[in-house]
MARRO-359447 format. One record per atom (N, C-alpha, C): residue number from 1; residue in one letter; y, z, x; atom name. Coordinates in steps of 0.05 Angstrom, whole numbers, plus 32768, in hexadecimal, padded with zeros to 4 digits. Example, Ala and Ser with C-alpha at 12.3 -4.5 7.8 and 13.67 -1.06 7.14 Angstrom:
# residues 2
> i; aa; v; w; u; at
> 1; A; 7F8E; 809C; 8108; N
> 1; A; 7FA6; 809C; 80F6; CA
> 1; A; 7FBE; 809C; 8108; C
> 2; S; 7FD3; 808E; 8101; N
> 2; S; 7FEB; 808F; 8111; CA
> 2; S; 8001; 809D; 8102; C
END
This chain:
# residues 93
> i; aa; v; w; u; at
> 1; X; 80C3; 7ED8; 806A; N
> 1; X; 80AE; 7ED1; 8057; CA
> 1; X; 80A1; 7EEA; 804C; C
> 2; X; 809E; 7EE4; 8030; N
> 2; X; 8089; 7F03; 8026; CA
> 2; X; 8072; 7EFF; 802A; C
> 3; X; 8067; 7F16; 802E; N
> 3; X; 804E; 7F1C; 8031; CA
> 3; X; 8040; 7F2D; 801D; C
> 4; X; 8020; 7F20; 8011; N
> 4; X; 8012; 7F37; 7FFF; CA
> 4; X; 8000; 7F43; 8016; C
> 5; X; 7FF9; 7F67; 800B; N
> 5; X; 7FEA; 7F72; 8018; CA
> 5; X; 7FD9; 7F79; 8002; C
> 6; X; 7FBB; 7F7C; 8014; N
> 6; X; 7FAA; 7F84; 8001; CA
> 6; X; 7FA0; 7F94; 8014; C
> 7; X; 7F9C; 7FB1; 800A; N
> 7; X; 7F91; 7FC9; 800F; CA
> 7; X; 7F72; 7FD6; 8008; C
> 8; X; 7F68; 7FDF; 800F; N
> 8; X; 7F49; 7FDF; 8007; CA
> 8; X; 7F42; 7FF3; 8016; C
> 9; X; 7F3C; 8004; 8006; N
> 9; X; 7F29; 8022; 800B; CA
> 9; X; 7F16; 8022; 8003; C
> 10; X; 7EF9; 8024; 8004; N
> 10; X; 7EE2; 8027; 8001; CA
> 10; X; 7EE2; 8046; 7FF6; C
> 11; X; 7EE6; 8057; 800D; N
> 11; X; 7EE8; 8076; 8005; CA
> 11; X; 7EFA; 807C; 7FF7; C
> 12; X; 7F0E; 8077; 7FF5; N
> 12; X; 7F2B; 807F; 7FE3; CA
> 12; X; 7F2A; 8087; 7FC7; C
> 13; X; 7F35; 8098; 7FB9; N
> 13; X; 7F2B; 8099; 7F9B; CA
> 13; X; 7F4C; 809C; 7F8F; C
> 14; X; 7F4F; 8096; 7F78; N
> 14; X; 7F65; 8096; 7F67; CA
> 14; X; 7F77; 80B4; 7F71; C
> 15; X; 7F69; 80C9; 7F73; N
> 15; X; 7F72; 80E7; 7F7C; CA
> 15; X; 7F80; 80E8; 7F9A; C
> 16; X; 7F73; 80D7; 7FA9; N
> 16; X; 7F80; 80D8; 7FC2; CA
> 16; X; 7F93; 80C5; 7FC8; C
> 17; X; 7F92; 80AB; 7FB7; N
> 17; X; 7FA6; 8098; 7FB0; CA
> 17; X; 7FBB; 80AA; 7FAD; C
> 18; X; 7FBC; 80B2; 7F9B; N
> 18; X; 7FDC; 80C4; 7F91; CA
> 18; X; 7FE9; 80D8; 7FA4; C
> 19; X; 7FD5; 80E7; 7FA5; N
> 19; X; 7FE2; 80ED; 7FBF; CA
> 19; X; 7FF0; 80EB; 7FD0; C
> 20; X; 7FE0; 80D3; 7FE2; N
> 20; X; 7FED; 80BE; 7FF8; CA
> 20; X; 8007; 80BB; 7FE8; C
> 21; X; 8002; 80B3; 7FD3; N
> 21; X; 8019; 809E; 7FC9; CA
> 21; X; 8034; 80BB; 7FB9; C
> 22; X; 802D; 80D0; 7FBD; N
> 22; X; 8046; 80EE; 7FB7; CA
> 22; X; 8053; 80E6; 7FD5; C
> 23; X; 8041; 80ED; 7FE1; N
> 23; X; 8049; 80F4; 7FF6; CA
> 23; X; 805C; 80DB; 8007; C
> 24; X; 805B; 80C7; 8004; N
> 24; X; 805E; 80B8; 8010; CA
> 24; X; 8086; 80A3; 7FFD; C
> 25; X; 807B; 80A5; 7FED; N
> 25; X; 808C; 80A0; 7FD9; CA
> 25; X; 8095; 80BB; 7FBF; C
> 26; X; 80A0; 80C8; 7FCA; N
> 26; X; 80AB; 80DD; 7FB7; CA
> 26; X; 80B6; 80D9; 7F96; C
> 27; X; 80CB; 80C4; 7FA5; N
> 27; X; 80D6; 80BA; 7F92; CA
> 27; X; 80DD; 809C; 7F8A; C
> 28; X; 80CE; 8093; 7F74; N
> 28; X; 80BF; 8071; 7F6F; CA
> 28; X; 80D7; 8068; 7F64; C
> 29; X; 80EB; 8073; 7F67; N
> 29; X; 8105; 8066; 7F5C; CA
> 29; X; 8114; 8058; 7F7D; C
> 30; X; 810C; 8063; 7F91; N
> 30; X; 8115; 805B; 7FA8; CA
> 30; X; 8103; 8052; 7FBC; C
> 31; X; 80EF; 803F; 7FB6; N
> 31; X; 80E8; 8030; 7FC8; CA
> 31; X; 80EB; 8028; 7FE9; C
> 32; X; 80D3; 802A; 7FF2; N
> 32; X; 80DB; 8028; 800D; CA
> 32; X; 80E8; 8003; 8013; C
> 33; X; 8100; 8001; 802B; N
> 33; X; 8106; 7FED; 802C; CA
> 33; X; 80F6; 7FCC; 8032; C
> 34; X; 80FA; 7FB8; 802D; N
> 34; X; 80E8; 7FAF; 8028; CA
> 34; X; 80C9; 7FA4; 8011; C
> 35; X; 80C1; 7FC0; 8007; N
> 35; X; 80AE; 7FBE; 7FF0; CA
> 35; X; 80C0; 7FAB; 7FD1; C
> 36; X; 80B0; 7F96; 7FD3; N
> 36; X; 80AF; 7F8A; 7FC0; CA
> 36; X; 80A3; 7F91; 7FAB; C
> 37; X; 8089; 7F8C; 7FA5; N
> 37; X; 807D; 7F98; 7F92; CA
> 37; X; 8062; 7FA8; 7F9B; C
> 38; X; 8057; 7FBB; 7F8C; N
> 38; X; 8040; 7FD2; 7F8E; CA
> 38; X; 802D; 7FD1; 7F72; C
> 39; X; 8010; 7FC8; 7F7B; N
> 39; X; 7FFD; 7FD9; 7F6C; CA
> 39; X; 7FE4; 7FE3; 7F72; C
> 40; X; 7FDC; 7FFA; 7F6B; N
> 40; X; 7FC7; 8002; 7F69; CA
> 40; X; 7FAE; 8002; 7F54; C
> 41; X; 7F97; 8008; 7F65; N
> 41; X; 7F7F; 7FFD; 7F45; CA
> 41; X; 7F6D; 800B; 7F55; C
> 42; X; 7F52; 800D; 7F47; N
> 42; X; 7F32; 8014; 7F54; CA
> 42; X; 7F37; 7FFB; 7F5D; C
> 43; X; 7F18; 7FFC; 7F6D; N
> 43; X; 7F12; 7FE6; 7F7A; CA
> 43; X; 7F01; 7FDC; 7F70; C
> 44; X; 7EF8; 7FBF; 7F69; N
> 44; X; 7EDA; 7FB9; 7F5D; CA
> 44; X; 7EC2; 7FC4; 7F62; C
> 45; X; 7EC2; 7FC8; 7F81; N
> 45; X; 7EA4; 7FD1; 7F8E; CA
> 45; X; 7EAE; 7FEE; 7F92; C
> 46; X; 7EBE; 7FF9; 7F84; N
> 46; X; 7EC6; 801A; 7F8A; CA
> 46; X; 7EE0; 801D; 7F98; C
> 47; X; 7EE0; 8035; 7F9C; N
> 47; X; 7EF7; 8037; 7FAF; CA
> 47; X; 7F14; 802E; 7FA3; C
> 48; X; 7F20; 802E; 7FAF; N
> 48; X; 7F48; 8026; 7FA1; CA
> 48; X; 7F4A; 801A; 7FC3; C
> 49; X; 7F5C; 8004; 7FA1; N
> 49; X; 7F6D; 7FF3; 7FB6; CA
> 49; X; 7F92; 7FEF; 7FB0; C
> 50; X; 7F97; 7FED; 7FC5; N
> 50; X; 7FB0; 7FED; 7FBB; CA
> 50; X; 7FBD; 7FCF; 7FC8; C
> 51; X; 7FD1; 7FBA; 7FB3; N
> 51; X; 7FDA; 7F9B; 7FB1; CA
> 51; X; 7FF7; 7FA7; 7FB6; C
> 52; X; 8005; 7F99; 7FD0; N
> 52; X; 801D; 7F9F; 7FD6; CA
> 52; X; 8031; 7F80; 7FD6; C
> 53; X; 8045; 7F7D; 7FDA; N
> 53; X; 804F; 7F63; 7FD9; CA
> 53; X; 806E; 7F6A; 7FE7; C
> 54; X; 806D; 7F6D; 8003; N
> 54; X; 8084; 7F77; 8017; CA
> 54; X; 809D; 7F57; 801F; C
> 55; X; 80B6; 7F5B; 8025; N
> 55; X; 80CA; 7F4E; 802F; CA
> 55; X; 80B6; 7F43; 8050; C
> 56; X; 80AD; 7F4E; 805A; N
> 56; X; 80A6; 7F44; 807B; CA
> 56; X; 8093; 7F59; 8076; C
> 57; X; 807D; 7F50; 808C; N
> 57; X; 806C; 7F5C; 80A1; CA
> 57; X; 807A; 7F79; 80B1; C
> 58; X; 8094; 7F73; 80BD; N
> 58; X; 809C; 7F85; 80C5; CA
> 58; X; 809F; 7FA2; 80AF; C
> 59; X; 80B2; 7F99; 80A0; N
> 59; X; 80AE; 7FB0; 8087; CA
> 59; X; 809B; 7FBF; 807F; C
> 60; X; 8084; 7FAC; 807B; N
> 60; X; 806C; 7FC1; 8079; CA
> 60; X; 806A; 7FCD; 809F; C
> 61; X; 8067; 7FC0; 80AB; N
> 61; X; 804E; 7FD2; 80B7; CA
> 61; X; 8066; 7FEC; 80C4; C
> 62; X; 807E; 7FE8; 80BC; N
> 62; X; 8097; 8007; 80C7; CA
> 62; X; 8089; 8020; 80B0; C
> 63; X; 8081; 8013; 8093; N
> 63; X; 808D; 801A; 8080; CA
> 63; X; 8068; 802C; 8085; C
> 64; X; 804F; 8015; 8086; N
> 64; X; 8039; 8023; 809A; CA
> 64; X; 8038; 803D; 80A6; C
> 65; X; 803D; 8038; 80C4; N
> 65; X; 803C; 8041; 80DC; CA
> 65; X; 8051; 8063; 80D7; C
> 66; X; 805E; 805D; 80CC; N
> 66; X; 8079; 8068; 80CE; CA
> 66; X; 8070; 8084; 80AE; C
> 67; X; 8065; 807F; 809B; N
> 67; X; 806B; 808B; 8083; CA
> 67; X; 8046; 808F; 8079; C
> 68; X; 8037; 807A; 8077; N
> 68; X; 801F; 8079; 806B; CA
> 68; X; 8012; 808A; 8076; C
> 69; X; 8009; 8078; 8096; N
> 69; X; 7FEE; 8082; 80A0; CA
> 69; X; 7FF5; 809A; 80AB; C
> 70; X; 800A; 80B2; 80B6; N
> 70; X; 800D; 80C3; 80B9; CA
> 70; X; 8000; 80D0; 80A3; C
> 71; X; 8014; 80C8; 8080; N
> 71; X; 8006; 80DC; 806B; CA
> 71; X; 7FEA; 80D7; 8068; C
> 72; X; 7FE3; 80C3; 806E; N
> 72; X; 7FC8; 80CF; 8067; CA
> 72; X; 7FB5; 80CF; 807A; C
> 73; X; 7FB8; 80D1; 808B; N
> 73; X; 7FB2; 80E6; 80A7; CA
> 73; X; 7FAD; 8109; 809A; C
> 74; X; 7FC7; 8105; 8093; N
> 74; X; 7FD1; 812E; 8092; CA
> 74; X; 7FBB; 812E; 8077; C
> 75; X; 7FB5; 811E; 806B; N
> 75; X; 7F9B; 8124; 8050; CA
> 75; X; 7F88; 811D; 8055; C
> 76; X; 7F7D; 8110; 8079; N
> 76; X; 7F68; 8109; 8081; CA
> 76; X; 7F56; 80F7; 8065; C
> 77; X; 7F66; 80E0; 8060; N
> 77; X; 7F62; 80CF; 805A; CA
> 77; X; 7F4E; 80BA; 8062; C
> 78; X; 7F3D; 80B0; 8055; N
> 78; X; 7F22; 8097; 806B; CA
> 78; X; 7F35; 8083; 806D; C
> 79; X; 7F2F; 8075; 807C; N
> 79; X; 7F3D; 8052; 8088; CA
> 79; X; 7F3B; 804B; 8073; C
> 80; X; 7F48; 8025; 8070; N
> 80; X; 7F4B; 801F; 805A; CA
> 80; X; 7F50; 8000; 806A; C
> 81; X; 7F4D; 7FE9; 8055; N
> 81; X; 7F4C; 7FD7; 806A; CA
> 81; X; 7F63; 7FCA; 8066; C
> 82; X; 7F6C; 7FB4; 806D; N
> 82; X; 7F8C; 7FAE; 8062; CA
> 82; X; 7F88; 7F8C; 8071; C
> 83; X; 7F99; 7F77; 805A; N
> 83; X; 7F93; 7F57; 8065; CA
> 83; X; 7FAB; 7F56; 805C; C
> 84; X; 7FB8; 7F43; 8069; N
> 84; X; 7FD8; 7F39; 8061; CA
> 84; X; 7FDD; 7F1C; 8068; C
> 85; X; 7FDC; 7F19; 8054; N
> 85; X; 7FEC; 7EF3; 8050; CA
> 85; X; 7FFF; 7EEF; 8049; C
> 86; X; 8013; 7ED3; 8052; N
> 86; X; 8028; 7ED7; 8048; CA
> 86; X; 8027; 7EC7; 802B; C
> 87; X; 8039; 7ECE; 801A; N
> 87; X; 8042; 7EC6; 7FFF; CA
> 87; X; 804C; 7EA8; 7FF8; C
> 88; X; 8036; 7E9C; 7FEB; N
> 88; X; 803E; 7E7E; 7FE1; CA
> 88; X; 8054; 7E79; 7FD1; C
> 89; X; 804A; 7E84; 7FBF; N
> 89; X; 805C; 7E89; 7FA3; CA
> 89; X; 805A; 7E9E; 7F9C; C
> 90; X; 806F; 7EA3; 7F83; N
> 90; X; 8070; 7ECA; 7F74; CA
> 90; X; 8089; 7EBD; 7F56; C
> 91; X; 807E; 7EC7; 7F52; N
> 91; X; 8087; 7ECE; 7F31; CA
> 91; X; 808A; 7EE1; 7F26; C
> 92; X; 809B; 7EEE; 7F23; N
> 92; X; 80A6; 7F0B; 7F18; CA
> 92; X; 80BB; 7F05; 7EFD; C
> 93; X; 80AD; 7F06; 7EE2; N
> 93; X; 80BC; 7EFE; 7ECE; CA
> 93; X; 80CE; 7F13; 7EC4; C
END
C-alpha cells in the first residue's frame, strides 16, 4: 500500500531545503527506489515542508535512516516532524 508523508520543519528554510535535497539526491533523474512522488513548499505558519508519496513505509524509512537524516545531521539541520498515512486514492494525469 502507498503511503503519503508529510514533513514539517518549523526551523527549516528554502536554503537548507536544497541542500538536504543536493546532497541527498544528486541526481533528480534517478530517484531513490520506491519514491513515488516529491514536493516541496514554505510552510503556512513558516518553516518548509516537504509532501512525499512512497511504494511502502519500508522504502521511506531505508531511504530516511539510511540517506536523509545522516545529511542533515552533517548540516546540523533542526528536527522536523513527519506523519504518514496510507494512500486512499491518487491520480496522476
Amino acid at each position: 500500500m502507498a503511503i503519503l508523508v508529510i514533513n514539517r520543519g518549523a526551523e527549516w528554510t528554502q536554503e537548507l531545503y536544497q541542500t538536504v535535497f543536493d546532497r541527498t539526491l544528486p541526481d533528480p533523474a534517478k530517484p531513490p527506489a520506491g519514491l513515488i512522488a516529491h514536493f516541496a513548499a514554505p510552510g503556512e505558519a513558516g518553516g518548509w515542508q516537504v509532501i512525499d508519496v512512497w511504494e511502502s513505509e519500508d522504502a521511506l524509512r531505508r531511504f530516511m535512516e539510511e540517506t536523509v537524516l545522516p545529511a542533515a545531521q552533517e548540516f546540523g539541520a533542526p528536527p522536523f516532524d513527519s506523519k504518514v498515512v496510507e494512500v486512499y486514492n491518487s491520480l496522476i494525469p
